[in-house]
C-alpha positions in Angstrom: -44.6 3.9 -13.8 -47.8 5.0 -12.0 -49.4 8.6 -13.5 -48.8 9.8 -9.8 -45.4 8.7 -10.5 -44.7 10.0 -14.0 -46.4 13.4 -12.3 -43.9 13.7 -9.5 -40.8 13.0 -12.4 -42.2 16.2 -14.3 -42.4 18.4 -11.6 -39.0 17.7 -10.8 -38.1 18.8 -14.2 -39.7 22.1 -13.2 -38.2 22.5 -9.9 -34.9 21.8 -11.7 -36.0 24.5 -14.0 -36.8 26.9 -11.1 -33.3 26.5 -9.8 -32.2 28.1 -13.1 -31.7 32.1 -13.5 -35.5 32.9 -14.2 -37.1 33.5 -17.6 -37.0 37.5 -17.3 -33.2 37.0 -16.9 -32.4 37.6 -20.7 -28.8 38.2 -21.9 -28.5 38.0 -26.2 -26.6 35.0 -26.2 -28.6 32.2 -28.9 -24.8 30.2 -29.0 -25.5 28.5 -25.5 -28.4 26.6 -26.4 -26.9 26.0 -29.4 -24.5 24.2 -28.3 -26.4 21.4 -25.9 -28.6 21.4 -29.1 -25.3 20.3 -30.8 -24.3 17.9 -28.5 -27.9 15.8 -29.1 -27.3 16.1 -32.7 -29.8 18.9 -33.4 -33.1 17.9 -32.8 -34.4 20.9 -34.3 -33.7 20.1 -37.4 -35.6 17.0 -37.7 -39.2 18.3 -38.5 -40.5 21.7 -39.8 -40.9 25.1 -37.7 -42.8 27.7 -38.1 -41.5 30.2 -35.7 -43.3 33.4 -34.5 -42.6 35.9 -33.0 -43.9 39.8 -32.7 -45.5 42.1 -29.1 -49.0 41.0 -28.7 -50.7 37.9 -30.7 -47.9 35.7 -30.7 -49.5 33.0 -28.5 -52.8 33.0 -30.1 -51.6 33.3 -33.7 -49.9 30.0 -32.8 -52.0 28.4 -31.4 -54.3 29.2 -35.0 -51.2 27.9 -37.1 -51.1 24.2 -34.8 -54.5 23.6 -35.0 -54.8 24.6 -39.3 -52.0 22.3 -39.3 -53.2 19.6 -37.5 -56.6 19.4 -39.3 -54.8 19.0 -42.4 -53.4 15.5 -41.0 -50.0 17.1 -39.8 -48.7 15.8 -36.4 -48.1 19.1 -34.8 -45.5 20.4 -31.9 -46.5 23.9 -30.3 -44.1 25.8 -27.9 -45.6 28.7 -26.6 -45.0 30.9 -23.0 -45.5 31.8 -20.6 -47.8 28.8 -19.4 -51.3 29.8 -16.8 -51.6 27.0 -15.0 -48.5 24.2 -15.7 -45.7 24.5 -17.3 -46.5 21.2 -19.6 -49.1 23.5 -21.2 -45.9 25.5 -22.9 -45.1 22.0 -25.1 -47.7 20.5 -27.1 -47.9 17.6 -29.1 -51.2 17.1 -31.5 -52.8 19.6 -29.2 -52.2 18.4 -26.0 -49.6 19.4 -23.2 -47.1 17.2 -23.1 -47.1 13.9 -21.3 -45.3 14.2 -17.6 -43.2 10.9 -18.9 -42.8 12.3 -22.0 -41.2 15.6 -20.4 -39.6 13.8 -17.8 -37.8 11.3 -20.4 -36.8 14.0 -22.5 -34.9 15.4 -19.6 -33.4 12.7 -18.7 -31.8 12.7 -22.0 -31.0 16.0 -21.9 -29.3 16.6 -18.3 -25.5 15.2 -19.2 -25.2 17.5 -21.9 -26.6 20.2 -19.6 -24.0 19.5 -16.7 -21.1 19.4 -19.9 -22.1 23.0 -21.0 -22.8 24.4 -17.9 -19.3 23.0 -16.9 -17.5 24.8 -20.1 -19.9 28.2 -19.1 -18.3 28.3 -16.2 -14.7 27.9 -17.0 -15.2 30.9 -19.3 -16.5 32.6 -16.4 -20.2 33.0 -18.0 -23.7 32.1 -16.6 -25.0 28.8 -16.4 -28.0 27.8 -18.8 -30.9 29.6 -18.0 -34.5 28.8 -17.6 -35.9 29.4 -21.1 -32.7 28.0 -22.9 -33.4 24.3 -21.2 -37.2 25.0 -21.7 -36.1 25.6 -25.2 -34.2 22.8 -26.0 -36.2 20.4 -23.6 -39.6 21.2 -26.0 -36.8 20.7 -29.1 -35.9 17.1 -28.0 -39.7 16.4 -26.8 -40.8 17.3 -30.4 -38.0 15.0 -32.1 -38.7 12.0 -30.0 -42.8 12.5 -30.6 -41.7 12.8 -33.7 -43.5 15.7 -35.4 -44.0 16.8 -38.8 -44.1 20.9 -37.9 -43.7 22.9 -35.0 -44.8 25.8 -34.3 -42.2 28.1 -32.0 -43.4 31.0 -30.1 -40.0 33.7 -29.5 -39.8 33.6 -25.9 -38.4 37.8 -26.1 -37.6 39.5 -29.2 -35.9 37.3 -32.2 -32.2 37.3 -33.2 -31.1 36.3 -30.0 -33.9 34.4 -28.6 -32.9 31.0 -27.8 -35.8 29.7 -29.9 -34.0 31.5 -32.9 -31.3 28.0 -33.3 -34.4 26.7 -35.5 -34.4 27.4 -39.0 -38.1 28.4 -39.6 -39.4 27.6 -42.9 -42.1 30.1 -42.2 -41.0 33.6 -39.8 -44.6 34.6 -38.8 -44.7 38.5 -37.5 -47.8 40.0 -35.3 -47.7 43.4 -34.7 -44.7 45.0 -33.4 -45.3 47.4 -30.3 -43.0 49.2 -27.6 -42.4 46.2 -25.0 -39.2 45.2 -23.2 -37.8 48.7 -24.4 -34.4 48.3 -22.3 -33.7 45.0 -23.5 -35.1 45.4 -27.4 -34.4 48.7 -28.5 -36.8 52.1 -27.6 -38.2 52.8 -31.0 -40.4 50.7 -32.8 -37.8 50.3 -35.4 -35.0 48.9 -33.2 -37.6 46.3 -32.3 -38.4 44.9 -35.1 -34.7 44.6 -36.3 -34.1 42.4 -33.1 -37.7 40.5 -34.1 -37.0 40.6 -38.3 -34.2 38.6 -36.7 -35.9 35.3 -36.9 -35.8 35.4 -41.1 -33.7 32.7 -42.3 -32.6 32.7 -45.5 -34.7 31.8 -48.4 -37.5 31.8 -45.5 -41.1 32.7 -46.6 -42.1 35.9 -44.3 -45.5 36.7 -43.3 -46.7 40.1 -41.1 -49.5 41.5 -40.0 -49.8 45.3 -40.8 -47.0 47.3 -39.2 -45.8 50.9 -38.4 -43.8 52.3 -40.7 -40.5 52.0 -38.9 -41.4 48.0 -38.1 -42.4 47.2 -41.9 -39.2 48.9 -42.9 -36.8 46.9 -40.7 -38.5 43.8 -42.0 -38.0 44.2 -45.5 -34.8 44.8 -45.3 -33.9 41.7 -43.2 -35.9 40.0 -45.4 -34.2 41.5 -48.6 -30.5 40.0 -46.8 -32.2 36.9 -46.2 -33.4 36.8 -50.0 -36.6 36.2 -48.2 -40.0 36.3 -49.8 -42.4 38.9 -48.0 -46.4 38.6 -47.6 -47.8 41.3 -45.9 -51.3 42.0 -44.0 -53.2 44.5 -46.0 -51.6 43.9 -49.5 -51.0 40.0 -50.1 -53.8 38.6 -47.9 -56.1 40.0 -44.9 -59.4 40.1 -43.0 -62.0 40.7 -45.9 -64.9 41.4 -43.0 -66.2 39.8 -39.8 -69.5 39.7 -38.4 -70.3 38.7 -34.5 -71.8 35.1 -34.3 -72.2 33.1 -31.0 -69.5 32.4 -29.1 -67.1 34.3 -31.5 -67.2 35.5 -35.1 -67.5 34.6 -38.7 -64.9 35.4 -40.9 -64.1 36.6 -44.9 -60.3 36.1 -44.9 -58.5 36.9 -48.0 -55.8 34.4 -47.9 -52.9 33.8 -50.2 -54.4 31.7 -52.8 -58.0 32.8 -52.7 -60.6 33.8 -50.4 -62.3 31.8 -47.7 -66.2 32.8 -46.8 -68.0 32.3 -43.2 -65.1 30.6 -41.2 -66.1 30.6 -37.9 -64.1 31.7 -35.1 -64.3 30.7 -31.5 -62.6 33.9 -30.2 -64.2 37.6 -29.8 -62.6 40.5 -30.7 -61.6 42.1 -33.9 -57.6 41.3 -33.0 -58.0 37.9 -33.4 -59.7 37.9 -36.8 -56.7 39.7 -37.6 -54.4 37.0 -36.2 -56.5 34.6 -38.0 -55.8 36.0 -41.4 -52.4 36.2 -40.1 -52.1 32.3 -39.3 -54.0 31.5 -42.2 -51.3 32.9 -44.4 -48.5 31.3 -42.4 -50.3 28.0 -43.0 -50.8 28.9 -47.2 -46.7 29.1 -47.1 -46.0 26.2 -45.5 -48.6 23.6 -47.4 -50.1 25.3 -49.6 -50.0 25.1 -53.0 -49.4 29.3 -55.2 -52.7 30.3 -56.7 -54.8 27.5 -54.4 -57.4 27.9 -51.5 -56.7 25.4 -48.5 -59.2 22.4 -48.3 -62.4 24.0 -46.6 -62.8 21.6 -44.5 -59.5 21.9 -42.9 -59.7 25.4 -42.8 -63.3 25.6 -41.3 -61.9 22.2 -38.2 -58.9 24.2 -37.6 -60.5 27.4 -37.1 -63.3 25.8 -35.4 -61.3 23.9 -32.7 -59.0 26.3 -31.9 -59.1 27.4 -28.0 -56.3 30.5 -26.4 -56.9 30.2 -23.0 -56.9 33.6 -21.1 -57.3 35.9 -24.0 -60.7 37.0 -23.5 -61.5 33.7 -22.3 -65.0 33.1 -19.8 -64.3 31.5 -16.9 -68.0 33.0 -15.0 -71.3 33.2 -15.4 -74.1 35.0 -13.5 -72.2 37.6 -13.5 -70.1 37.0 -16.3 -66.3 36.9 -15.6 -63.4 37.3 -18.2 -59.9 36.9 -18.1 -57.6 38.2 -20.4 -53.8 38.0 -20.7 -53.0 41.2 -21.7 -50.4 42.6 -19.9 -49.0 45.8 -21.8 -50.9 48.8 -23.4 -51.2 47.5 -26.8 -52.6 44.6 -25.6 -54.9 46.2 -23.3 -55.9 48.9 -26.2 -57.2 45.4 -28.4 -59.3 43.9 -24.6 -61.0 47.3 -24.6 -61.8 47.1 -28.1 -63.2 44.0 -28.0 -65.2 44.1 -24.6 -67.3 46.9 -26.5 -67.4 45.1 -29.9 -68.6 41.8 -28.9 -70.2 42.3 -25.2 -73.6 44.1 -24.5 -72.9 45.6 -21.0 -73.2 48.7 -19.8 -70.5 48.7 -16.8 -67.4 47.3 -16.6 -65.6 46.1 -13.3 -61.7 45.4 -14.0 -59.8 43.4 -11.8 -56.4 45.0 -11.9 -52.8 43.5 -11.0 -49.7 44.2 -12.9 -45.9 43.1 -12.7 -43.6 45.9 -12.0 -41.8 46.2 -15.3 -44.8 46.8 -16.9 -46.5 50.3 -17.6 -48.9 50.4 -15.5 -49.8 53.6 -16.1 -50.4 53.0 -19.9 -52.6 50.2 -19.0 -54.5 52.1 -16.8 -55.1 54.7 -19.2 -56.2 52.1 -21.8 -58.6 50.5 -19.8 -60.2 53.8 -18.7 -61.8 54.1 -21.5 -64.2 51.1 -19.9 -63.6 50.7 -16.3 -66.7 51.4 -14.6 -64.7 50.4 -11.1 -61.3 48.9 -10.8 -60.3 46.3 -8.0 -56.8 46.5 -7.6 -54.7 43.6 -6.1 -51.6 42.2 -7.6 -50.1 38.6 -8.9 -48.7 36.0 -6.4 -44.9 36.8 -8.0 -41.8 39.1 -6.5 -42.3 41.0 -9.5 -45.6 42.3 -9.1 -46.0 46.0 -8.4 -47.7 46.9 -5.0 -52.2 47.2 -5.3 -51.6 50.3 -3.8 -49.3 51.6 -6.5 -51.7 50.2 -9.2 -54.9 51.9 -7.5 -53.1 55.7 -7.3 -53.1 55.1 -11.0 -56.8 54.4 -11.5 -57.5 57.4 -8.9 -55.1 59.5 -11.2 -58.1 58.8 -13.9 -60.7 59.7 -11.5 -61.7 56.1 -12.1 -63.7 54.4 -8.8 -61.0 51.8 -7.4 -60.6 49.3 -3.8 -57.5 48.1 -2.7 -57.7 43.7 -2.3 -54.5 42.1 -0.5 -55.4 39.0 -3.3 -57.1 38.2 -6.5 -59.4 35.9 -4.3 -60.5 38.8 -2.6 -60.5 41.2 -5.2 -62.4 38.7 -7.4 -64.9 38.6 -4.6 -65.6 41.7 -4.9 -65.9 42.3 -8.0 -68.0 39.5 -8.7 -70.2 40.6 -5.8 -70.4 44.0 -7.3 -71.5 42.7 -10.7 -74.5 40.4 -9.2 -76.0 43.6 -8.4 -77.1 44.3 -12.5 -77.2 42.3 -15.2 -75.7 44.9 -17.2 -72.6 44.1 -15.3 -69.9 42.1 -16.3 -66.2 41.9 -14.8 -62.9 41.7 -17.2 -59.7 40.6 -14.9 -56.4 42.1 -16.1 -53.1 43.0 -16.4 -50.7 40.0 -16.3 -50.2 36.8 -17.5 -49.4 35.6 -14.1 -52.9 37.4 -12.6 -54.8 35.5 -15.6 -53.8 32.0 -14.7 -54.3 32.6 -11.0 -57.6 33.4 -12.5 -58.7 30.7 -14.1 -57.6 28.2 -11.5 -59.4 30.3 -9.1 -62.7 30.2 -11.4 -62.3 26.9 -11.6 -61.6 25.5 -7.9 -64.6 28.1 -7.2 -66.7 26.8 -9.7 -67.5 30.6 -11.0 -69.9 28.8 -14.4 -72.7 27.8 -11.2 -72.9 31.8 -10.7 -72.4 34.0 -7.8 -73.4 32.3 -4.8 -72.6 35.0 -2.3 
């Protein structure tokens, strides 16, 4: 079939998709995609996982893991949402989305077993499968038929229950645990990370960054139940120091089995040397060997050629634009952090849009700490919350804001307002959703040529 062809066969997986209750639709129900997984004889068991979960630094700590593992010869899966563009980028293979035939084929071979379950859901009066349970099992079967040797498996939202959880991870990889989703995870810190320690299988090897107290304590004990082993960020391995270096940072990482000098980093900010150390430990308990450094040279390749698009990622130049993913206030607290770390400007314009079960007003107090103006629109989505809403906030903080009716005006703006100083850069915002309007925007605009306004 024609690539136009093979194209119009993946988006009609998607549409199909779309049809489904939507990927915010949660209910704590892992047994339903285990049981299509059942019926194709459990794909998930055929290769190893490494599954991750955590708040922020799920997607990039990933997306370190695949590409460590994939310099060291592995043949790599990588699931990972929600996607910016298209939805192939959420299934990898070897570090590239998904071919549409590829997605398309595994659907195909799906769907009957779809139709069966859906059939026996209804008879017991429940829900049909949902979006992220056949996005699940759809990257499961896409991985199996590849084949790979490892994947690595983002938790779509929290852990026990996630439909990612019917993998048994050799590895259960933990970034820092904040307050997100507190109405469908638990609204303390330690309720959390029980629903999130819930990815330990037994006999697992565990790896966490540093937590709070309450988070560190729910871990070990799921751990101890599990009869897991337990590596954790600050005692067993960490960031020894980092140093700024173009285009990202150099890295000391005490890993595991030894330290590793000068790896460089083609990320800013101090959060993702962090989830460096973090993936680099995840990577020692898979392959590595107890006592050993990793081969340099696969640790310097994978570090080197690892991308996370729309955290802190440039998409302009002349003025500088950034985009960055972060879409609750401790992911927001780590953008500011790193926009005055690893960026010489003296003003700040944020281009602001937020979905409405998001606390926007802890974002905004977060990112007033830089905002030098704020452009408030919101994300092409029913969920987003209303510019208006967004800019009372920034008012609130006395902070100078506009009101755009789109990111492609807002962005306008902003970019217009930054052309005026070369100590002005602009930093857009607040949702996933907002980020990968962004960077199609930046792209179809051709933002790198500068501002032409």
């Amino acid at each position: 079939m024609s690539e136009t062809g093979d194209r119009r066969r993946a988006d009609a997986v998607y549409s199909a998709l779309l049809r489904r209750q939507g990927e915010q639709w949660v209910q704590p129900r892992v047994e339903r995609t285990r049981r299509v997984l059942e019926l194709l004889d459990d794909p998930q068991r055929t290769y190893r996982v490494v599954h991750v979960t955590g708040t922020n630094g799920k997607t990039s700590t990933s997306r370190m893991i695949e590409s460590l593992l994939r310099a060291a010869g592995l043949r790599t899966g990588l699931f990972t949402s929600p996607h910016l563009v298209r939805f192939t980028e959420r299934i990898m293979i070897d570090g590239d989305p998904i071919q549409d035939a590829a997605v398309a084929d595994a659907w195909d071979e799906i769907a009957p077993f779809v139709d069966l379950v859906d059939a026996e859901l209804a008879a017991a009066g429940d829900a049909a499968l949902t979006f992220f349970e056949l996005l699940t099992v759809l990257a499961f079967v896409a991985f199996s038929d590849a084949p790979v040797d490892v994947a690595v498996v983002e938790v779509g939202m929290g852990g026990a229950w996630d439909s990612t959880n019917t993998a048994d991870g050799d590895v259960a990889v933990i970034a820092p645990v904040g307050l997100d989703h507190a109405d469908r995870l638990g609204e303390t810190i330690g309720e959390i990370a029980t629903v999130k320690a819930g990815i330990i299988k037994p006999g697992a090897a565990v790896v966490s960054a540093a937590q709070e107290p309450a988070a560190a304590d729910a871990i070990a004990r799921a751990a101890r139940a599990a009869e897991a082993s337990v590596a954790v960020e600050g005692g067993a391995f960490g960031l020894a120091q980092q140093r700024l270096a173009v285009g990202g940072q150099l890295l000391d990482i005490r890993g595991l089995g030894g330290t590793y000098e000068e790896v460089y980093l083609p990320l800013y900010g101090a959060h993702q040397g962090r989830n460096a150390a973090l993936a680099l430990a995840a990577v020692e308990s898979l392959i590595g060997r107890p006592g050993q450094t990793l081969a340099a040279d696969v640790v310097g390749e994978g570090f080197a050629q690892v991308t996370s698009p729309g955290r802190l990622q440039l998409i302009g130049t002349n003025p500088t634009v950034l985009v960055d993913a972060a879409h609750n206030p401790h992911g927001v607290h780590a953008l500011v952090a790193a926009l005055r770390e690893s960026f010489d400007f003296d003003e700040w314009g944020i281009v602001l849009g937020v979905l409405e079960d998001k606390d926007a007003a802890g974002i905004v107090a977060e990112l007033a700490a830089v905002a030098t103006r704020v452009f408030a629109t919101a994300p092409e989505s029913e969920r987003a919350r209303d510019a208006d809403a967004v800019a009372d906030l920034a008012e609130a903080r006395e902070l100078t804001v506009t009101v755009h009716p789109d990111l492609a005006d807002a962005a306008d703006a902003a970019r217009e307002w930054a052309a005026a100083s070369d100590r002005r850069a602009v930093a857009i915002a607040g949702s996933v959703v907002l980020a990968g309007q962004a960077i199609a925007l930046a792209e179809d605009e051709d933002w790198k040529s500068g501002w032409d306004g």
